[in-house]
Each structure stands twice: as C-alpha cells, then as structure tokens.
C-alpha positions, 0 to 999 in steps of 0.5 A: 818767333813761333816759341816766343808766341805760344809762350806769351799766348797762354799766360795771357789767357791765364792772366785773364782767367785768373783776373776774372777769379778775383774779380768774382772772389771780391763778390764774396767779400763785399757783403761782409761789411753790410752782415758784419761789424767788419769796418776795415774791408779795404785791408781785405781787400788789399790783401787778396789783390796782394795774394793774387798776384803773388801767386799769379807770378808763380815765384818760388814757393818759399818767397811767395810763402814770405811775402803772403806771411809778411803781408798779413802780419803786416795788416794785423799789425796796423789792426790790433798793436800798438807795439813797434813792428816784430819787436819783443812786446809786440811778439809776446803780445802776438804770441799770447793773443794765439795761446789764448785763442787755441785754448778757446779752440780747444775747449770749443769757447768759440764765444772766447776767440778775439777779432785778432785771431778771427782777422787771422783766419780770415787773412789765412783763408784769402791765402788759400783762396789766391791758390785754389782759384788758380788752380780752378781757373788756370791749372784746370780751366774748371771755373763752372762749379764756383762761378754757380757758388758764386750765384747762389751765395748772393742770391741767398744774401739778397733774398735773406739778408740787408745785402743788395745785390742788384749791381752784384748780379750784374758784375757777376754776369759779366765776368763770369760768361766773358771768364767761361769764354775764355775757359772754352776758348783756351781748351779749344785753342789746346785741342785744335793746336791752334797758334798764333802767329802774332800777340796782335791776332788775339783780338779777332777771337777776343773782341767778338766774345767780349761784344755778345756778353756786354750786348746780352747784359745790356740787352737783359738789364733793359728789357721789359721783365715780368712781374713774379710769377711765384709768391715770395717764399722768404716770409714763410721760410721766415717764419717756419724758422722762428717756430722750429726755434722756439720749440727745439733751441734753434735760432729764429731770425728778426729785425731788430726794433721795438716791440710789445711782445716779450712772451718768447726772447731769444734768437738772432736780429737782423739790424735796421738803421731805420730813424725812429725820431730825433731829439734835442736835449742837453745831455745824452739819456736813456728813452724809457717806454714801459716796464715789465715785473713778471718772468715766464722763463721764456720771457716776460709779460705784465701781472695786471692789465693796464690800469690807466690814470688820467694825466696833467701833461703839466704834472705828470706824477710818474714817481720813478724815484723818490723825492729825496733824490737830488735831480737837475732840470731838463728840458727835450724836443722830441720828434718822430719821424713817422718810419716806425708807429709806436703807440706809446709816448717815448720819455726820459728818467723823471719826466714831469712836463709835456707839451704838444699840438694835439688835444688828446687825453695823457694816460699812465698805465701804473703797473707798467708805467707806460704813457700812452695818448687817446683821443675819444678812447683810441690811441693816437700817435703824436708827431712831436712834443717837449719834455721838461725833467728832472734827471736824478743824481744818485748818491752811492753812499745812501743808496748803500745805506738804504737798508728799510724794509721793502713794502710787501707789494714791492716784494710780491710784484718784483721777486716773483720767479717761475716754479721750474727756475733752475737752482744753478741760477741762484747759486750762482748770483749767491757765488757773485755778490758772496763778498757784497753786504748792501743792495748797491754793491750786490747789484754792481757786482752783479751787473759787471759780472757779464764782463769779466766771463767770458760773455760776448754780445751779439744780434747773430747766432743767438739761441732759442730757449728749447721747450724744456729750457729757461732762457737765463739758465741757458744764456748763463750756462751754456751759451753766454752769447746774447744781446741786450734782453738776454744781459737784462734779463739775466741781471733781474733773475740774479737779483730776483734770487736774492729776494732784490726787488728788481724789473725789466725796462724797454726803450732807446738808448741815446742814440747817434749825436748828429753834428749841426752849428751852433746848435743850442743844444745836442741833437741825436738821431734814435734808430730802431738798431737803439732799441734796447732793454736794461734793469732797474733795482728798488732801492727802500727810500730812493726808489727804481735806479737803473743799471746797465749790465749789457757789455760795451753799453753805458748807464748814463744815469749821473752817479755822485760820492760824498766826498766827505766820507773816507771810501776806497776808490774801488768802492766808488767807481761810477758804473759807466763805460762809455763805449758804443754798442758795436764795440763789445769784442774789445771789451771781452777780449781785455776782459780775457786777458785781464782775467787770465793775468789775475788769475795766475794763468800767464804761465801756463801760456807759455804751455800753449805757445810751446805747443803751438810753436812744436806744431807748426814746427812738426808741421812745416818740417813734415812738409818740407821732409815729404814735399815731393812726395806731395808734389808727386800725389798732386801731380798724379791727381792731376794726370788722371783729372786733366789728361793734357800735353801741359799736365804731361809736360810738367809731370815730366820737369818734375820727374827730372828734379825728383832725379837730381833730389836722389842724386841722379841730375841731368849734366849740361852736356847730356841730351835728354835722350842721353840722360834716359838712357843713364837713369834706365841703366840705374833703375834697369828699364826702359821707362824713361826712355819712353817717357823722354821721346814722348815728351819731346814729340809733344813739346816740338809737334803738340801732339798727344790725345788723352789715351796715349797721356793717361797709359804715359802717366801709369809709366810716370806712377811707376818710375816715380816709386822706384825712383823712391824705393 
C-alpha cells in the first residue's frame, strides 16, 4: 500500500508542475498573433499541448521521437502541400523547400527562408521546449528563472508593443505562485520523507495553497492602486531610438499612417487598424492625396512651396492625365471617421466634381497636386462629401508609342536625383530594362523587378539609412527588406537614372470591402494599416500613369490592349496581382522558386538535399553511437546540481543498462548485491558493491543527505569510466 502511494504521489505533483509550465509557456505563444502575420495559432498550439504530453508520459525516446516528428510533418502538411501526405511529390516538394532555405542559411539570405522552413523552426522549437520545461519543472523542481522570463517578456510586450497584457499578467500570476507552491511543497515533502498514507490526503496541503493565491489575486485585482507615480518611460525610449537610427543604420520604430513628413524614411511600423473613413463607390481604387518630385537620399520633400489655386468644386481642373486617355465616370461617397485628422482632401484618379455641406474655399496646390479646404484662410477638415470622376483606361499600345519629347519643366521638376547617388544604382536600372526600348516596357520591367530578387515586404526590421548611406542603394543593395516607401521609392530613383520623368505619390490604397445587403454600391472600410506610397511615369502625350511596384500590392489602374494589333501575350500582360498586403512571403517564395528553376539551379539542389540528408544522417548516427555517453554527462550534470535520492536512484538504473550495453547484464535470479559482487570481480573493486547498499538504503529507508550522495556520485563518475575503458 505504502509503495503504490509514494509511487502515484510524486507523478501527481509532476503532473501539476508540468501542467502549469505549459500553461505559462502559452503565454509566450499568445502574443504571436497580435505582432505577426501568424494566422493559424491554434495549430501551434495544438502542437505544444501534443509535445507535452508525450514528453510527460515519459515513453521510449525513439517513440516519442516518432510521434513529435509525425506531429509536425503532419501540421506543415495541412499548412503548405497540396501534395498527398508522404508521397513522392510531396517528398520532393519538402525536400526542395529545405535545400533552398539552407542555402539562404548559408549564405545569410534570412530575407530568403520561406514561411514553411520559418513554421519549421518554430515547430522544432516547441519540441525543445516540451523538454526543457520538464526538466526545469519536474527534473529539477527549478521554475523561479522562467517564471520571471515569463514576466518580463509580457511586460516589454505590453509597454512596447499592440499586445495587451492585462488578463496575461493575471493568469501569469496564478499559475506561477500556485506552480512555486507546489515546487516548495514537493522539495519539503522530499527532504522531511514525509508520505501519505492515502492519495485523498493531498488535498489538506493543496487545497489551503490554492485558496491564499486565488484570495491574493482577487484581493490585488480589486483593491484600490495608485496612479503612477513615475512618468512614462516609452515615449523617451521611443524616441532615443528613432534618433540613434537615424544616425547609425539602426532601426527606429513607428505607427504606421499617414504623414507629411517624408524627410527621413525608413525603420519599422508598428500596424494601426484605426478607420480612417469609409466610402461607397463602384469599384475599388487607389485614395491620392498629394505628390512629391524632389529625392534627398534620405527621403523626399517639395521643390516649391505651396502655390494654391482657387477651385470650382464643380470643375476641379487636376489634369493628371491627358484628355485623350479614355476614362468612365464614377461616382464616391466619402466619410471620415474623425479617428485621424488629415487636412488635406482624400481623392480618386480623375476627380472633377465635389460636393459637401460646408461653405468653405476648395484650394489646389499645382506642384504637389494636394487639395486642400480653408475657410477664412485656415484649413478645415470635412466630415464628408461625394466625388464625381473620371477613372482613366489606359491603352498599352500607345502609351508604348508615346515617343515626343518631354517638356523641359517636366524634365527639370521630375529627374532631379542628389549629387552623392551612388553609381550602382543606375547600373543596375540600365541592367534591368537593358532588353526594353520604350517608356512602358522599361517602367514594367522595372516595377516587377522587386518580385523576382529576392525582396520581401515587411513593416518589421526595416533599416535606418546611416549618416553616409542613400536609402535606395541600401534597400536595393544590402537590405532588400522594406515596405511600400522603401519599393516606390526605389522604382522613381531607377527610372529617374533613365532621364523617366517619374515622382513619388501618397495615399490609401482601397481598403478592406465590408459586406452589406443590398448594397448599391461597394462600400470599404480605409485604415490607417492602408496607408501607402506608389509611383507615378509621365508618359509625353497621356500624362502621370501609375504603377505599383510593392510586392504583393495590386495597380487597380484599368489597363486595355488594341486587339486589332498582332502583340505577344507576354507583351500585354496587365500589371496587377490581385493579392492583399499581408500576403507578400508567398508571393517571394514562388518567386525563389521560380527563379531557381529558370535559371537551371534545381540540379544542384539536389547537392543541397544530398548535404542535408548526410547530415542529419552523421548526426543522428553520432547520437545514437554515443548516447550513453550523453545520458551519463547529463546524469553527471545533474548529480552535481541536484544532490537528491531521485537523482541518485536514476544515476543507479543507469548504471546497470551502461553494464548490460558492455555485456555485463544482471541475470533474474541474482540479487543486486549478487550482481555487485560479479561486476567488482570484473573490474577489480569494490565500487559497486558500495554504490548497491547505499541505493538499497535509500530506496527502502529515504535516507540520504547531499554529502553522502555528492561523495556516491564521485563513486559512480569513477565506475562509469572504467566501465567504458
């Protein structure tokens, strides 16, 4: 009876930790879906509860190795392959995703690794943890160090980032003070051989420590707080930052939203999903709000002050594009939300109508082509007005054949590029429409370049520009990570080298369409995440036509072929991919692939998968060579950490599978006394005899202190190497 109960106790104190380090270990997870583009958590999740409870029924480690590897190929699987489970394409597709993504290892592309290899990692790392938080929490009964981990981690979270952490902190507190109980509980319970009689007598200890920690939490969470006594230190750590980043390369964090100033681009977003306004229109479009000709190599300003013309809202002459250019009439009802002030007047391509409640002056600034609204000379903001416009078709054809001459102010306001440009950059424009002779073809090839080389988009670990960089050349050159300034930017520089007249626009894009019945006509939702930047080319005869170059972003612009003319369909593709913003990874990574099968490179994957099978082959057979002289360092580890009858006694079972590996094995009808007796004969000492009658006394009496286990540890050290010898 007495057995069966100290056998059961301690794996239900084992259970309970390691319950409780899952729980906290989900709290690392959580946050992922607020800071990332991570949209299947709940497979995640899944996995880990999967991991932990294979480890924490502590089966062979081959068939816990099986099942965890099964687990995860399953879950990429159902993630990334259209292929049937484990057949020959699906292990070639796998195989070539791994090959690729070492070789952007290798070569420190980590812009390059797809979100299958990324999911991967991620699934591996989860298996590492189901093992080391057992052997922090029940193995060692250590759980102090991540339990703070745990705390400052979603502190920083919350103070730092979109991710709330009021309930976080809570739950936190709960489970660890009830998991540190428990931890002291178990080490006293060891150290006092204190046993209980029956399972049903845990709960005098439990209950009592359970009721003071849910008492303290609602006794904290209920009780008046004081108001911070310290000033807020974000703001100022914020800024320091943004200014060590813009003098060193570094990266300077933001919201993301529309701005006037563009002096400085570069460093990370953090995304809003504040509304902005909403409209109702027939089709989706892109929201202009003003343009922007002169290039500083940091980022971009205005040649000329505003130069205001006064505006019939009824005629609004905003000549974007020539007369010439077909167009079809639409018509938009536009209104802000009042989340976010902008002082300008948000509008579509080829806006000629506008009407709104207020009486106020409609003002056109023909540099920048901003509209703005002033009432007795001060800028108002309108809550709301329609739009009537003409939305311009395009035809490829002419604007291939629209070879006059550009104006010499176009060619003065439009090509302008700083003194210190680097070379390089207009190398390679030259490089990429070298096969191009007209305007349009050299513009789209430009504007698709991005796809194809290994540029990801991205509002996270964007660099800074140092004092002596230009902010294309390192985009282009030596980061090649970015967002939408960073593409657009990029793409009027190219064409700028080029003597293209070409300039940098701001606005919305479309935004997200928001289901209503019958509805007649669509209506979006714009957020402040849809603020955004693209290009614009003058185009001698037509006028500013614009282009989209930032991956996984659509030109909504309407595009038209004359069917009557004999052109490749190659030639007139539409130049619009209509994909959201939050899908740029799988854009790039059939770009990798795609460009590693055109260039010939799929032979030598096969290099890489030779490689990385050797490998793993080398490795897992080093492993499996020298596992008990693994298990032995790790036990040897954990004698000098933990100097406990538990850590003894499995010192001691290990010892006797070291024996029988090197063809000493216990028969059945031997004691163990009669067994160290056989193997000191062997080895000519008198070790094991002395290892065996202290491992009985302790197993049968629960004696022991740390002195006497730490000088029987140097004993087991000792037989283990001759064993080995």
């Amino acid at each position: 009876m007495n057995l069966n109960t100290e056998t059961k106790t301690p794996f239900m104190y084992n259970m309970i930790l390691y319950t409780a380090g899952f729980i906290l270990f989900l709290e690392w997870l959580y946050p992922v879906k607020d800071l990332t583009d991570t949209s299947s958590l709940i497979v995640f999740i899944l996995y880990t509860a999967f991991c932990f409870f294979i480890t924490l029924t502590q089966i062979n480690w081959w068939l816990s190795y099986i099942l965890k590897g099964a687990g995860l190929l399953y879950i990429l699987n159902g993630l990334y392959f259209q292929e049937a489970f484990f057949s020959r394409p699906w292990l070639y597709h796998l195989f070539s995703e791994v090959s690729l993504n070492i070789a952007a290892l290798v070569s420190q592309e980590w812009y390059n690794l797809t979100p299958m290899f990324r999911s991967l990692l991620f699934l591996l790392l989860i298996w590492l943890m189901s093992y080391l938080i057992y052997y922090w929490f029940v193995a060692m009964n250590r759980i102090f160090l991540f339990v703070l981990l745990t705390f400052v981690y979603i502190a920083v979270l919350d103070t730092f980032t979109v991710f709330i952490a009021d309930a976080a902190i809570v739950r936190i507190f709960v489970i660890s003070f009830i998991a540190l109980g428990v931890a002291s509980l178990s080490r006293e319970m060891n150290r006092e051989s204190i046993r209980f009689l029956w399972m049903k007598k845990t709960s005098i200890w439990m209950f009592p420590l359970i009721g003071v920690v849910l008492l303290s939490t609602v006794v904290g969470y209920a009780a008046p707080k004081l108001e911070p006594q310290w000033p807020d230190p974000v703001p100022f750590l914020k800024s320091t930052a943004e200014g060590a980043g813009s003098q060193d390369g570094g990266t300077g964090i933001r919201k993301v939203g529309y701005g006037e100033d563009d002096t400085h681009l570069g460093g990370s977003f953090i995304q809003d999903e504040t509304p902005v306004f909403t409209v109702r229109t027939e089709e989706e479009q892109y929201w202009r709000i003003e343009t922007k000709d002169v290039y500083t190599g940091k980022g971009w300003i205005n040649s000329h002050e505003p130069e205001y013309i006064n505006q019939d809202p009824q005629s609004i002459s905003l000549n974007t594009f020539d007369e010439s250019v077909e167009t079809e009439e639409m018509s938009a009802q536009l209104e802000l939300t009042g989340n976010v002030q902008i002082p300008k007047v948000i509008y579509p391509y080829g806006i000629d109508k506008m009407r709104y409640k207020e009486k106020t002056e409609l003002l056109l600034d023909k540099y920048s082509e901003e509209l703005v609204t002033k009432f007795n000379g001060n800028e108002l903001n309108l809550d709301s007005y329609n739009l009537t416009f003409q939305s311009p078709i395009f035809e490829i054809n002419s604007l291939r054949n629209a070879t006059a001459e550009d104006s010499e102010d176009i060619i003065a306001q439009y090509t302008q590029l700083p003194g210190n440009l680097p070379d390089r950059v207009g190398e390679l424009a030259r490089e990429v429409t070298a096969k191009e002779e007209n305007r349009y073809d050299k513009a789209r090839a430009i504007e698709t370049y991005f796809g194809q080389n290994g540029f990801k988009y991205n509002t996270n670990n964007v660099s800074v520009p140092g004092e002596n960089q230009d902010y294309v050349d390192q985009f282009l050159f030596d980061t090649k990570i970015g967002y939408c300034d960073n593409y657009s930017t990029s793409m009027v520089v190219m064409l700028r080298t080029l003597d293209i007249p070409a300039r940098w626009v701001k606005g919305f894009t479309s935004g997200e369409q928001l289901i209503e019945d019958n509805a007649e006509f669509d209506i979006f939702e714009v957020r402040n995440s849809n603020a955004h930047s693209w290009v614009e080319v003058y185009f001698p005869g037509k006028g500013w036509v614009p282009f989209e170059p930032t991956q996984g972003f659509s030109n909504l612009t309407d595009f038209q072929i004359d069917v009557d003319n004999d052109i490749d369909e190659e030639d007139t593709a539409v130049p619009a991919m209509q994909e959201q913003p939050s899908e740029p990874e799988e854009e790039t990574e059939e770009a990798v692939e795609s460009a590693g099968s055109k260039n010939g490179e799929l032979k030598l994957n096969w290099w890489y998968i030779g490689g990385a099978t050797g490998i793993l082959l080398l490795l897992g057979w080093f492993i499996y060579v020298k596992r008990y002289v693994i298990q032995s360092f790790l036990l040897g580890l954990r004698l000098k950490a933990s100097k406990n009858q538990k850590t003894y006694q499995d010192a001691y079972h290990f010892l006797l599978k070291q024996l029988a590996h090197k063809g000493h094995p216990k028969e059945a009808s031997q004691t163990l006394r009669e067994y160290a007796k056989r193997i000191d004969r062997r080895y000519n000492s008198r070790t094991m005899r002395l290892l065996t009658i202290s491992y009985e006394r302790i197993l049968y009496t629960k004696t022991g202190d740390s002195e006497e286990i730490a000088k029987l540890a140097q004993l087991w050290k000792g037989l283990i190497k001759q064993i080995r010898s």
